[in-house]
N, C-alpha and C positions, 0 to 999 in steps of 0.2 A: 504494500500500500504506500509507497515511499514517493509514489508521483503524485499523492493528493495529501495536502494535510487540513487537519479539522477545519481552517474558514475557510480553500476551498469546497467542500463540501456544505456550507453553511447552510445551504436551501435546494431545492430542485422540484423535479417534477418527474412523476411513473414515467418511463418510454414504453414498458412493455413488465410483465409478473407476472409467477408463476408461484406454488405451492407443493411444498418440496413432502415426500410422504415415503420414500425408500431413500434415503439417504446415505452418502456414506457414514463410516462405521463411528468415526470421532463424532458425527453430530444426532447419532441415532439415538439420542435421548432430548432432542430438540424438539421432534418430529409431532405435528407437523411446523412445519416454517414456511414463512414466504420470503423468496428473494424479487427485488427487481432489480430492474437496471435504471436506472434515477441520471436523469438528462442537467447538467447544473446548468447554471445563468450564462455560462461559457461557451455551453453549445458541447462540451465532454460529457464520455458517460462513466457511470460509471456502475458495479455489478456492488449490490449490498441488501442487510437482510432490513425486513419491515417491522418494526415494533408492533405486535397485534394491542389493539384500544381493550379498553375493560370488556366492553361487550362484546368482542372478538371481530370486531371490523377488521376486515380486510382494503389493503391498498386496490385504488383501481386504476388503468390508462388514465391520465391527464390530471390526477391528484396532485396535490404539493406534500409535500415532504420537508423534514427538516431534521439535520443533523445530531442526531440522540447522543453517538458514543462509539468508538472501537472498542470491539472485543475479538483479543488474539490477531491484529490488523485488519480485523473485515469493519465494514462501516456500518453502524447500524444508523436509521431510519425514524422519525414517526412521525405518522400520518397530520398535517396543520388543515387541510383543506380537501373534504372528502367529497368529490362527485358521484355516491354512490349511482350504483346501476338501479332500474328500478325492473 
C-alpha cells in the first residue's frame, strides 16, 4: 500500500463491489466481507474493504466512501453517502 497514504485516500466513490464468501485462508474468519475498488478525487483507484453500517448496509456503485483505517496495509472504507438500490 506504499503508493497511497491515509489523505490520499481521504474520500472517494464505489467504481465497482463485490462480497467476498470463500475466501482465502488468513481472512476466512472475516467472511463475509465486501471489497471494492473506491475511484478517489484523483481519478486513481484503488482495491479496499467496506466497513458494513450497524444494520448491515452494504456499499453500492456510485456511493461515497470515506477513509476509516489500515488494517495489515489494506484500506478500509465506510460508507458517508448511500445510494441504496431500491
Amino acid at each position: 500500500m506504499s503508493d497511497f497514504s491515509a489523505n490520499d485516500l481521504r474520500s472517494g466513490t464505489v467504481y465497482t463491489e463485490t462480497v467476498v464468501y470463500s475466501p482465502p485462508e488468513a481472512y476466512v474468519n472475516d467472511v463475509p466481507y465486501q471489497l471494492a475498488i473506491v475511484e478517489l478525487p484523483s481519478g486513481r483507484r484503488v482495491t479496499g474493504r467496506i466497513l458494513t453500517g450497524i444494520d448491515g448496509e452494504r456499499a453500492h456503485i456510485g456511493d461515497s466512501v470515506a477513509f476509516a483505517q489500515f488494517r495489515n496495509n489494506v484500506p478500509f472504507f465506510s460508507i458517508t453517502n448511500s445510494r441504496k438500490q431500491s
